[in-house]
Every structure is written in C-alpha cells, then in structure tokens.
C-alpha positions in Angstrom: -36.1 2.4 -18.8 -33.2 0.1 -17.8 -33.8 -3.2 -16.0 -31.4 -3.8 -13.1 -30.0 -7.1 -12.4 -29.3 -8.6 -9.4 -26.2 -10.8 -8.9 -26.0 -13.2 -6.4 -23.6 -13.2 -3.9 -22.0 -15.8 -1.7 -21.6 -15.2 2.0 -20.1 -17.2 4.1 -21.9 -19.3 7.0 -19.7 -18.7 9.5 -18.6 -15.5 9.7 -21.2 -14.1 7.3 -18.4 -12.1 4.9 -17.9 -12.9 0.8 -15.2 -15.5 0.4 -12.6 -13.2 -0.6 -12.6 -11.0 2.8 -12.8 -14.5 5.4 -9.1 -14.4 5.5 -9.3 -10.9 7.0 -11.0 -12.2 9.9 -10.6 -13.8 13.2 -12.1 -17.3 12.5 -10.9 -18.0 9.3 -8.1 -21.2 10.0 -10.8 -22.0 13.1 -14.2 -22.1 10.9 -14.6 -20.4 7.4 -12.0 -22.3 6.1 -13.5 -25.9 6.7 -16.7 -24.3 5.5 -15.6 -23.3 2.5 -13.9 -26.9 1.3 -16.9 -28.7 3.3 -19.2 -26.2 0.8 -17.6 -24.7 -1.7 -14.7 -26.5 -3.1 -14.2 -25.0 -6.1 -14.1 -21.3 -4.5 -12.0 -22.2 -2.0 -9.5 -23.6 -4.6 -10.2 -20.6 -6.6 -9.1 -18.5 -3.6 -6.0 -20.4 -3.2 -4.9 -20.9 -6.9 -5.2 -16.2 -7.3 -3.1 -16.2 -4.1 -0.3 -18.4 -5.6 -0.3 -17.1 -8.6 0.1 -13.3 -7.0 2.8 -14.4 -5.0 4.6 -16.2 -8.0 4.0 -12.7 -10.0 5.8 -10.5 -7.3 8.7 -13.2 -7.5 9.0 -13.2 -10.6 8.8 -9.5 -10.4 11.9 -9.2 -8.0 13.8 -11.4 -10.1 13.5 -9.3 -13.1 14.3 -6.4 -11.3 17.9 -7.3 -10.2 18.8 -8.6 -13.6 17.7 -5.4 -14.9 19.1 -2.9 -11.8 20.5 0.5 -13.2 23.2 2.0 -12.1 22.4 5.5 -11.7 18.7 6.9 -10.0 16.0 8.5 -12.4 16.7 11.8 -13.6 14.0 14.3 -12.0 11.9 13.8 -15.9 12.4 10.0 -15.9 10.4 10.0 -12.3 7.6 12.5 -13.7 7.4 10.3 -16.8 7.0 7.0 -14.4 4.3 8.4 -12.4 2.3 10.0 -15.2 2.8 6.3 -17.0 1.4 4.5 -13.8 -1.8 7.3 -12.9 -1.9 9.5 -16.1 -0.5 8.2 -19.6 -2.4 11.0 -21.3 -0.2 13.3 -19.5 2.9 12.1 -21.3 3.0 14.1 -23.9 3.2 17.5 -21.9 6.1 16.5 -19.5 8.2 19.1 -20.6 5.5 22.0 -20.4 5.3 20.9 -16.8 8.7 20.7 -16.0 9.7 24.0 -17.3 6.5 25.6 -15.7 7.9 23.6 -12.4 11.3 24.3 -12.7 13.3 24.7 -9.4 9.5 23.3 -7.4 10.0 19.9 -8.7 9.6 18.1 -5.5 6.4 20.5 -4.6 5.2 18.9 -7.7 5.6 15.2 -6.3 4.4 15.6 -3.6 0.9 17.4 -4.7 0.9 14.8 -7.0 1.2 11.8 -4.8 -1.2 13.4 -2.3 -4.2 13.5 -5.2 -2.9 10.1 -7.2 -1.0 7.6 -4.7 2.8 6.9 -4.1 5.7 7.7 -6.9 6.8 4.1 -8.9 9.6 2.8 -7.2 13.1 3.5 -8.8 15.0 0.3 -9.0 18.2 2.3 -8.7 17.3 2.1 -4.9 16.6 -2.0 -4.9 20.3 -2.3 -4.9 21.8 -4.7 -1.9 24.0 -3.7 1.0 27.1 -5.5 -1.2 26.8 -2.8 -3.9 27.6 -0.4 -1.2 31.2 -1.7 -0.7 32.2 -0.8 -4.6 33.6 2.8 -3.9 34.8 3.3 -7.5 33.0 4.7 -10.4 32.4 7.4 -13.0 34.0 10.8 -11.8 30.9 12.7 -9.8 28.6 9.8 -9.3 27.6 7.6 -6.6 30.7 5.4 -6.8 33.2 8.4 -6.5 31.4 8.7 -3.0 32.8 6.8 0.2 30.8 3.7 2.0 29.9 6.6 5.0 28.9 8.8 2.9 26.8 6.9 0.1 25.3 5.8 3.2 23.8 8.6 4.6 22.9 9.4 0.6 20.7 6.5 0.7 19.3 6.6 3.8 18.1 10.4 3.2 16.5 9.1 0.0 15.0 6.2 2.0 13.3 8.2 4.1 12.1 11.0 2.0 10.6 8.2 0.3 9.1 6.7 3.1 7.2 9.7 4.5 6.1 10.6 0.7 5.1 7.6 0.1 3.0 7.0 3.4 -0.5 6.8 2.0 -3.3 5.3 4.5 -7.0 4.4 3.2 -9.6 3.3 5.9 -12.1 1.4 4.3 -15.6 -0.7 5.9 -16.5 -3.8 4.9 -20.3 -4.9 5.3 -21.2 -7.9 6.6 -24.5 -9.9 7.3 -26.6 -8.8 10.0 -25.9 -5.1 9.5 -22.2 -6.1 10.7 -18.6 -4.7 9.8 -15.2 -4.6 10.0 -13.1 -1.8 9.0 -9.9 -2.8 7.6 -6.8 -0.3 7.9 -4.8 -0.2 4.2 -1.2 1.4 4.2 -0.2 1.9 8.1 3.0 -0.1 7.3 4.1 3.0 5.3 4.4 4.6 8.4 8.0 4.7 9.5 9.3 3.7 13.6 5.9 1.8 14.6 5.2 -1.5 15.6 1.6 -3.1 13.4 1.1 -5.5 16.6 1.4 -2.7 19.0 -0.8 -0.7 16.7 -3.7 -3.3 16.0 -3.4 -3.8 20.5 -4.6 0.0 20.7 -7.0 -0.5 18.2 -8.6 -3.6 20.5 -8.0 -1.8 23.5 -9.8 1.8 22.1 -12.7 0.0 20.5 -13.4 -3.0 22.9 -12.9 -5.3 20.0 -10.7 -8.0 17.9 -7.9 -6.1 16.2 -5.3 -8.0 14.3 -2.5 -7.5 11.6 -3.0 -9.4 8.0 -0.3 -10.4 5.6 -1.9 -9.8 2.0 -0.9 -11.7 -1.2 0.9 -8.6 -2.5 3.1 -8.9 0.7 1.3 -5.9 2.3 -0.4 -5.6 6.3 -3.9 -4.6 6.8 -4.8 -4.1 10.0 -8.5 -5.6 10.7 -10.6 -4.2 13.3 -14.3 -5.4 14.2 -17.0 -3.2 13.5 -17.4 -0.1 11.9 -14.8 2.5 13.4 -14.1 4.5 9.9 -14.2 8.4 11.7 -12.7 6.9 14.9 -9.8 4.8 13.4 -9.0 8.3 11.4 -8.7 10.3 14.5 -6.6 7.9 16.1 -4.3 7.7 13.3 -3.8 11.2 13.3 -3.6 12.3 17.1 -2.0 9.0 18.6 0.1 7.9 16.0 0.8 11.6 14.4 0.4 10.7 10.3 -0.5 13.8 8.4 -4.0 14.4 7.9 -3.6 14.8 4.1 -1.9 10.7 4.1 -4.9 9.6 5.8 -8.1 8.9 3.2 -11.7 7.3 3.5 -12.7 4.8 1.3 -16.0 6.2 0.8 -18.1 4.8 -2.1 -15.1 3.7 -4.0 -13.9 7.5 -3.3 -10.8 8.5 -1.5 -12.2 11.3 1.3 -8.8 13.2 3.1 -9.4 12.5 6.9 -11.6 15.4 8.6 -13.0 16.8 5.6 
C-alpha cells in the first residue's frame, strides 16, 4: 500500500492565497507584498528574480526573431509540421499521410486541431514591421510583386483569421483559505474589438464583486474576479460578449471542459 505524503504549503496572511497567485489579487501592492518581505524574504525575491528572468527570455525571444525573419509565410506542411512539433512530435512522421488524406480541407484540419490542442505556432513571416510594407519589389508572384493597398488587405485578412482561430479562453478557480476563491479568466485578450477594462467592469457589476485586468510575466491579461463564478463567467462570455462556445474551456481538474458540456 503506498504512503501519501503531505507537502506543506505556504499561504499568505493577508489575503490567504500561495505566494505565486497574491499578485492576481486586489491587495497585493497594499498588504501581501510587505508581508511577504516582512515574512518571507527569500520567496518574495524568488518571485521577483522568475519574473525577470521571464521577461528577459521573451526579449530575448523577439530579438532573435527579427534577426531571423523569413521572407515568405509557411507553406501549408511547414504549419502542420510546427504545430505537431509544439503539441504532438510523435505525429511528425506521418505529416504527409495527413496531408494527402486532407488535401483541399487543410484549414478544417487547423482548426479541429487547435480546438482539441491550443493555438497554431506563430509564423514569424507575419512579425514583420509596418516599414517592410513599403518595399513593393520582389520575386515575380510573391508578396513583393503586390502593391502597399493590396499587401495590406493580404495581411490584414491573415491577421484576423488568425485572431479568431487563435481565440482560446480557459476559466479556471483558484482556492483560497476559508473555503474562498477567485476565478481568474485566461485568453479573453484573444478576443478581437473589446475593451479588458470594460470587460472586468461587467464582470464586477454582474457578480457584485472586485473584477480587475492583470498583466502576466509572459505579457498576457488575466482577468481576476472574486469568488467562484466558473459556469457564470462562461455564460457570460458566450451570450454578452458572443465568443464561440467551442473557444471557451473549464479548467476542471487540470482538464480543459468546452463551455456547456
């Protein structure tokens, strides 16, 4: 018969959340935070050094990127190959079974496949600057051949097909002491055309609570709402802020649940 172990865990004595979630709330500039370096130094400098050191990473990450910008998009396999590389490298090796058996349905494909894995890689064809756009000359049927107008609207279709496959939005509770919560809202900044403030302000106003946008270290906003809303804040997303039911997910358990299932 295995033994279980318990591990201790560090809660925070003011707002009653782990360490790593205070920043998500209300009070953290106003109370955790003096806690923590009154308390717990060495977490609090933890805390601080992972959030530096993500930032520096996603720099560096952007720098690399330009130096290394392509000049054409990814070919319809070199997209399948990125995703399956990023969600399922044992997939690799059958790429070509699926495109042939996909042929002509290739963007039914994607889009099934982002639904059940998460968004497509990002092509770094498409990280290009607004000044690349004034260079009208180029090999004979590509980009370059196109004018400014029209490698405009090019871009901007392929912006937003990417935006609305991309829009992914996991709802997910967090437990606190005293049998309290907070449900924090992961992803509604992939929804185009909406204001986060104006969004977290409905939130407040529907559940009588503190709503409020968060940056996170990877440059992302959660939206933090007091108290446990999961079902609720689902609805809402889909009848007041129309996202697709099938890009809304609960975090249940560590599993991703679609919204009204």
């Amino acid at each position: 018969m295995t033994t279980l172990q318990s591990t201790p865990v560090l809660y925070c004595g003011e707002c009653g959340m782990p360490p790593e979630y205070c920043e998500y709330g209300p009070d953290y500039e106003s109370h955790c935070k003096s806690w923590l370096v009154k308390n717990h130094p060495s977490i609090y400098a933890e805390l601080r050094q992972n959030d530096a050191a993500d930032n520096d990473t996603a720099d560096n990450d952007t720098v690399e990127a330009d130096a290394k910008r392509p000049s054409k998009p990814w070919t319809i396999e070199e997209r399948l190959t990125q995703f399956y590389k990023k969600y399922q490298p044992d997939k690799l090796d059958g790429i070509a079974a699926i495109l042939e058996k996909y042929a002509g349905k290739e963007e039914k494909l994607f889009v099934a496949l982002v639904r059940k894995y998460g968004p497509e890689p990002e092509d770094p064809y498409y990280l290009e600057s607004d000044d690349d756009e004034d260079d009208t000359h180029g090999v004979e049927g590509g980009i370059g051949d196109l004018s400014l107008s029209e490698k405009k609207k090019r871009r901007g279709a392929a912006a937003k097909k990417s935006t609305l496959v991309d829009t992914r939005i996991v709802i997910q509770k967090v437990s606190r002491n005293k049998r309290k919560a907070v449900t924090i809202i992961v992803g509604m900044d992939t929804v185009p055309d909406i204001k986060l403030k104006e969004v977290a302000k409905a939130f407040s106003k529907r559940f009588a609570g503190s709503s409020s946008v968060k940056d996170t270290p990877a440059g992302k906003k959660d939206i933090i709402i007091q108290g446990d809303h999961m079902d609720e804040v689902a609805k809402m997303i889909v009848d007041k802020f129309k996202v697709p039911a099938d890009s809304v997910f609960l975090d249940i358990d560590g599993e991703f649940v679609p919204a009204g299932k």
